[in-house]
N, C-alpha and C positions, 0 to 999 in steps of 0.2 A: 112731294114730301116736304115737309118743316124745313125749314131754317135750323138750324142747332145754333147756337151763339153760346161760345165760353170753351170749346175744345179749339179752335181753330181759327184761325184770323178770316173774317168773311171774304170771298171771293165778289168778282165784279158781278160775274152770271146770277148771283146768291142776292146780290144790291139790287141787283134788277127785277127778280122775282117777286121781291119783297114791294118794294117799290113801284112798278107797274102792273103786274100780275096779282098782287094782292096775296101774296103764298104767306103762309100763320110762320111764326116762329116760335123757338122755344128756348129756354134757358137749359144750362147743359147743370146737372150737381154739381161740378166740380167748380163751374161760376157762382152758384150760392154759398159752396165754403167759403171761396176767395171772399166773397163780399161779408160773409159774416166774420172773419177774418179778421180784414182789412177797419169793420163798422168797431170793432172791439176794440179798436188802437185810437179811434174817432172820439169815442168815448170815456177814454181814459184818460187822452190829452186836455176834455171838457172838463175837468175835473182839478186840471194844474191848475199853481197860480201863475206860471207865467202864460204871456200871450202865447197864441196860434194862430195865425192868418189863415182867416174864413172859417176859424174854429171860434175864437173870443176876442175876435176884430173885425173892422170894419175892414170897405175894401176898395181896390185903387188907390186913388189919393188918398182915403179915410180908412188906411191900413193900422193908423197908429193907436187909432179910436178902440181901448177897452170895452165891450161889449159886456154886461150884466148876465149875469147866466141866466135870470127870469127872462132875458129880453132876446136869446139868441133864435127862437123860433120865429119870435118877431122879423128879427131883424135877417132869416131866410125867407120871411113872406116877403118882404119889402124887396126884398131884391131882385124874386122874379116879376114881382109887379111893376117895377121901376123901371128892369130894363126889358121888359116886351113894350117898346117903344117904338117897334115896324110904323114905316108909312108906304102909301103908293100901292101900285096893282098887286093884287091877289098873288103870291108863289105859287107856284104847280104843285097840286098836290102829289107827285111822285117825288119833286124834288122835297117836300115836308117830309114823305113816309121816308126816305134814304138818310134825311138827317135824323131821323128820330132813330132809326135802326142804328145808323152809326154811332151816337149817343151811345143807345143799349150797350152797345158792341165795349166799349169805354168801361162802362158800370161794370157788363162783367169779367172786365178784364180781375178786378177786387184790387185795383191801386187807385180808384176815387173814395171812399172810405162811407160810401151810400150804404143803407141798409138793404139789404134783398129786397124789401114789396115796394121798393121805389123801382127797380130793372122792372118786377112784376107787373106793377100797374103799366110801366110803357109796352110791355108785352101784349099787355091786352087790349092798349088803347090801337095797335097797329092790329090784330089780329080781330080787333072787333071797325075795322075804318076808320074810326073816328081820327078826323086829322085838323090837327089846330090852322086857321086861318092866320097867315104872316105875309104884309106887307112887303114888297123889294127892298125897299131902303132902311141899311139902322147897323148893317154888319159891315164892320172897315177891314175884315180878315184877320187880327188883332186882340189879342185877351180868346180869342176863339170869335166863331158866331155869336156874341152874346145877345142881341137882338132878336134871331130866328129862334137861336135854342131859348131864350127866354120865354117865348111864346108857345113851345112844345110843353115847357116844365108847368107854364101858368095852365093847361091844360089838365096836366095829373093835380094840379091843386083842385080842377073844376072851375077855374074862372077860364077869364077870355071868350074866343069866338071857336067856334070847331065847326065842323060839317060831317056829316054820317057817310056811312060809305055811297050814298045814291047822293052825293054832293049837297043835299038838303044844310041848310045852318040854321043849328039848335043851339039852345040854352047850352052852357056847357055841363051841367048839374045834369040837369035833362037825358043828355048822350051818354054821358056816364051811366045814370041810373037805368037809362032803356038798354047799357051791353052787360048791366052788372058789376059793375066798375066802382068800389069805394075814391074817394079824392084819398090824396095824401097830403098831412101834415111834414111838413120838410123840419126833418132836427137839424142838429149844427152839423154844420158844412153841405151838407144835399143841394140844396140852393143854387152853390158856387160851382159845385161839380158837375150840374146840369148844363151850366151855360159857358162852362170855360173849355172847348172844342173848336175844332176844326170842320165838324162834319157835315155843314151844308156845302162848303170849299168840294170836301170830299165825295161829298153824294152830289154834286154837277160834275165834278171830273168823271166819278164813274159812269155816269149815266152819259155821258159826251162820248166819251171811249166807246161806248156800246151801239151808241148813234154811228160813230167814223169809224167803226169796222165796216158797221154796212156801205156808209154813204163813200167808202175807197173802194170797195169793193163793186156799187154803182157808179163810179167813175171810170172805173174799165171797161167795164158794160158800154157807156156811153162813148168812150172815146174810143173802140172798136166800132162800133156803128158807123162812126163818123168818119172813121178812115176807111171805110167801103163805102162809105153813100157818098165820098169825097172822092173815091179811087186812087185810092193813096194804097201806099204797099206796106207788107209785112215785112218786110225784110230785115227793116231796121231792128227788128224787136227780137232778132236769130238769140239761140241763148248763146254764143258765143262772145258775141257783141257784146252781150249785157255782162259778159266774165271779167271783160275787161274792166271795168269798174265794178266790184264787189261790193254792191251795198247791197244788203236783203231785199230792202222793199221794191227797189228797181226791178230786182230780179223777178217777185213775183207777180208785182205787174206785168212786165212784161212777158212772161208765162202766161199767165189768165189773157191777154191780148192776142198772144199768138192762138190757142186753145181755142178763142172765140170767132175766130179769124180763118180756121185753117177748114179748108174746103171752099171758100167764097170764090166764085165764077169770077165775080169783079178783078178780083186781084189776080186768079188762073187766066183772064185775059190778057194782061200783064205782058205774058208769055207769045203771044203772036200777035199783041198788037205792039209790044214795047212797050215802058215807061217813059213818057217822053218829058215827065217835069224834074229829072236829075232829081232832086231831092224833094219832099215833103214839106211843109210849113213844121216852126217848131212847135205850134202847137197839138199836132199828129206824130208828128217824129220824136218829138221828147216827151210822151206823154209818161212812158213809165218813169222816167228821171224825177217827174217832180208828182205822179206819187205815189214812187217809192218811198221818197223824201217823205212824203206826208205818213205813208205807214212807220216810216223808222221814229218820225216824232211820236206818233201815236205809241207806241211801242216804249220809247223814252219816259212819256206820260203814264205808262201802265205801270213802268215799273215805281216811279215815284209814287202811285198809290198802290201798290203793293206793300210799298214799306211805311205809309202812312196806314195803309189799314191793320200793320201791326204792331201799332204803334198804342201806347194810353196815354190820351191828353187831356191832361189837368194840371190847373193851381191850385192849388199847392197837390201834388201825390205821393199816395205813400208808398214810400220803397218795399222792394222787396225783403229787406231786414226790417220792417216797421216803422221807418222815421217817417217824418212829414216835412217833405221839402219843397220850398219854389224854386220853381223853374220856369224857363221861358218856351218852353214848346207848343205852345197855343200858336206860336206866331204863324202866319199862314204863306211864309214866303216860297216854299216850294211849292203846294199847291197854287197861287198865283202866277208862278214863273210859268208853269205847265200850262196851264190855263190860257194865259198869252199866248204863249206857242202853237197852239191850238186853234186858236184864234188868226194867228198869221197864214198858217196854215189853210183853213178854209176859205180865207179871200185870196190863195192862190189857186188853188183849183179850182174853185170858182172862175176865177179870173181865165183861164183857161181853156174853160171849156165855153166859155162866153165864147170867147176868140173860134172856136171851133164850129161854133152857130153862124158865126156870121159870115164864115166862108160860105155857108150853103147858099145864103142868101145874096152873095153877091155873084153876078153872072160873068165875072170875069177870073172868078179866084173859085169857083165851084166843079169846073170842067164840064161845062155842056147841061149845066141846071136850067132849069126856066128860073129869071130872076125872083129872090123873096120863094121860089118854089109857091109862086100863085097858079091857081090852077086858069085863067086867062090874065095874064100879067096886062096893067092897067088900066083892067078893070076890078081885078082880084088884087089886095096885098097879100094875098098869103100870110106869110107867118114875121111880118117884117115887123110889128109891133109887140110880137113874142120875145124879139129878142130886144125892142127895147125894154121889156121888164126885166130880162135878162142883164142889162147894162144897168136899168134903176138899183137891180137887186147888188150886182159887184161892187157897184161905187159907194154903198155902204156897207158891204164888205171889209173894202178897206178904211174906212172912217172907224168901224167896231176892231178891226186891226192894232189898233192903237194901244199901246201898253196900257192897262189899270196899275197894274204893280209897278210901273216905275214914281206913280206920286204916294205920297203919304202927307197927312193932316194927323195934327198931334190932339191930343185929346183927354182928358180926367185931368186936368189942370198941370200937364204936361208929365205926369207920371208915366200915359202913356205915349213917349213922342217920337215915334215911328211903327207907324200898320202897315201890312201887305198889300192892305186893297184885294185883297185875294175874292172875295165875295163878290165883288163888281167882277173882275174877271169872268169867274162863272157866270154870271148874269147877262154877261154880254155875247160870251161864246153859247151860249140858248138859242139867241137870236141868230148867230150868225151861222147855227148850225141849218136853222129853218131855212135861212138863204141859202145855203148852199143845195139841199133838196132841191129846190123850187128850179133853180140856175140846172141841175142836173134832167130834170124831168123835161123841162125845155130842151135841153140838148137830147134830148132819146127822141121826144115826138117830133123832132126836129130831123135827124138822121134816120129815122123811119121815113118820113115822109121823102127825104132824099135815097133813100135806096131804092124805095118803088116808083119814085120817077125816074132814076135814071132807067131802070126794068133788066136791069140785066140777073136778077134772081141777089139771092142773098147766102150765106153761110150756115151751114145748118145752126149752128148754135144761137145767133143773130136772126136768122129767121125765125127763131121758136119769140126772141125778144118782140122783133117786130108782130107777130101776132098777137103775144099779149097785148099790147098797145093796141092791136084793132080789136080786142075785145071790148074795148071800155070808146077809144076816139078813132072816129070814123076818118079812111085816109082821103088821099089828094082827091080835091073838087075844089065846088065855086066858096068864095068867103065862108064864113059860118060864124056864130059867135064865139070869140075865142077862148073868153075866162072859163066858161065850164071845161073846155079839156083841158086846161091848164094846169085844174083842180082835178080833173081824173089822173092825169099823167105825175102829180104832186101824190096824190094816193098811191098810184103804181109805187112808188119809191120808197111810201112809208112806211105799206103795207108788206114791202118784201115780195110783191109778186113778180119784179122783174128778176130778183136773184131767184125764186122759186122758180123761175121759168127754166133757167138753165141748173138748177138744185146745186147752185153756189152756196157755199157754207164761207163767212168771213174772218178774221184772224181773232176772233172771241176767245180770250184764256187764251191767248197764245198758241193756238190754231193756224196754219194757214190755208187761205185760199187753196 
């Protein structure tokens, strides 16, 4: 089904559909009153003689600047042509389609004072693929995205660079004219209202969130494995234990751990062989603790875009009584802070489950593995170079760890002189989301391959994982080349076949496991 936009504040599931799945949207009526509305009040301010900022002035530092009323369309072309001043790698076009949607989202809220066939034309430009081509670098988090969204809005004019929905880059007159698509003339203020948002900040945090429901939810996966192909117990994970400290996420980790866990031979041997290593390493024994942690951030995160998606941001916007007022909401300090967070987060489970690898691989701290789990140890490495990509990948980890949002560079000749950096944030937890897959997928092909050497059977739940992985990477033998399973077992993770395996559902919309 559609999208609807202008009844209801978009959901994350709705960002995502849009955004990856390519699902059409639609404007609701009651977003075309608001905007004709709101365009009515746009217009009649065009008409006073005194100033308006971004009505009959310039902007930023050149706020003070009288603007000719011949010259105000003018001086809305100029401004998106100015600032779509992107450089560097190509953006993902899903993080384009989420900013362009969240824009919409804004327009129909009817407090940017846009006219309807400007929300229109961005309706159709999503509904027909066409998606503007933007550079990484150019958004400080600050005044909004003005960079990205610059380059969405120089699209509805028909300049710039786009690409069609089968990724082809066309003319952008071109793409228009092959979906049907008229360009739009921007009147006074459309310009300012296009690019003064939050929502590329916004469309990475959503789309991050919908990544780390799954990729926590594959960290159970994995560190269950790991504690039966380690021979490590369950015990810890009792829910009573976990009562005693009440934090949600712990809890349901450790649930979904016990769950995956209960019936494995390994650990029912337990029972008449003894445990004889008194406790677990903490990286098997607190595995729910940190992340749980990681879900309650995530969770934290959700809800800060929850209230940013119901949120309309613009400079100047008009009230719900009709005035036109500035305000500072552009600023993108919550979305940065979350973003961070996000960020630290993933370089500790990561970090974690690395720790959890390399037990297998050492013959002293594995219980009775063949070292590296080679299948003729010095002649075979086995998987010993698996887990230094697994180390390459952590230790940039925490390098991307690193706050964005604690620096700020002032800027517009110091009218603007503190950003969020919020943009860099997103940008960096991208990457560090890709690391964390990769670091997880190594720990499954990993603890796969340690539950069937050690041979003493598996859990049903855990066995159903372990065969997925023998669908695609063939288990313990002689070396083999290792980067293609690498890349299969990275697929396993992206594609959801390992939670499909066990028909895991993850805390999406506030779902749990």
């Amino acid at each position: 089904m559609a999208v609807l936009l202008g009844s209801t504040p978009l959901t994350i599931a709705e960002i995502v559909a849009v955004a990856r799945r390519d699902e059409s949207v639609v404007l609701s009526d009651e977003a075309v009153e608001r905007m004709a509305a709101s365009r009515a009040i746009i217009d009649a301010l065009a008409d006073d003689d005194r100033p308006h900022y971004g009505v009959s002035t310039g902007f930023g530092a050149l706020a003070t600047t009288h603007i000719a009323p011949e010259r105000r369309r003018d001086l809305q072309r100029s401004l998106v042509r100015s600032h779509a001043a992107s450089s560097g790698p190509e953006v993902e076009r899903e993080v384009v389609r989420a900013t362009m949607l969240l824009r919409l989202q804004t327009l129909a809220t009817g407090r940017t004072g846009v006219r309807p066939v400007v929300a229109a034309t961005y309706v159709d430009l999503l509904n027909a693929g066409v998606t503007p081509i933007i550079g990484e670098y150019g958004s400080l988090g600050c005044s909004g995205d003005l960079a990205p969204l610059a380059h969405c809005a120089l699209a509805v004019m028909g300049e710039g660079r786009v690409r069609n929905r089968d990724g082809v880059e066309l003319d952008p007159g071109d793409a228009l004219a092959a979906a049907g698509i008229s360009p739009v003339e921007f009147a006074e203020k459309e310009g300012l209202a296009l690019i003064n948002g939050t929502d590329g900040m916004l469309g990475m945090l959503a789309l991050a969130i919908d990544d780390l429901d799954d990729l926590l939810a594959t960290a159970d996966v994995a560190a269950a494995l790991s504690v039966e192909g380690l021979a490590g117990t369950d015990a810890v994970f009792a829910a009573d234990l976990q009562e005693l400290r009440p934090h949600p996420g712990q809890a349901v980790s450790a649930a979904a751990m016990r769950d995956l866990l209960a019936g494995s031979p390994v650990i029912a041997g337990h029972a008449t062989r003894g445990f004889t290593r008194v406790q677990d390493a903490y990286s098997l024994r607190c595995a729910p603790q940190v992340h749980g942690a990681a879900r309650d951030t995530v969770d934290h995160a959700r809800t800060v875009a929850g209230r940013e998606l119901a949120s309309a941001i613009d400079n100047p916007v008009v009230t719900l009584d009709g005035r036109l007022e500035s305000n500072g909401n552009f600023h993108g300090a919550p979305l940065g802070y979350v973003l961070d967070f996000l960020a630290i987060v993933v370089a500790d489970v990561a970090g974690m489950s690395e720790r959890r690898t390399d037990r297998f691989l050492d013959r002293t701290r594995s219980g009775g593995l063949p070292p590296f789990l080679a299948g003729e140890p010095g002649v075979d490495s086995g998987y010993m170079i698996a887990q230094y990509t697994q180390a390459a990948i952590v230790s940039e980890l925490k390098r991307l760890a690193v706050p964005a949002s604690v620096d700020s560079i002032p800027t517009s000749a110091m009218q603007e002189d503190h950003v969020s950096m919020g943009w860099s944030a997103g940008r960096k937890l991208r990457r560090s989301l890709d690391g964390l897959m990769r670091v997880l997928a190594i720990e499954l092909m990993t603890a796969a391959r340690g539950i069937e050497l050690r041979g003493e059977g598996a859990a049903p739940a855990t066995g159903r994982v372990v065969a997925a992985i023998r669908e695609r990477i063939p288990g313990p033998g002689p070396d083999r080349y290792l980067a293609p399973d690498i890349e299969e077992a990275v697929e396993l993770v992206r594609s959801r076949t390992i939670l499909n395996a066990l028909s895991l559902t993850s805390s999406k919309e506030g779902s749990t496991t």
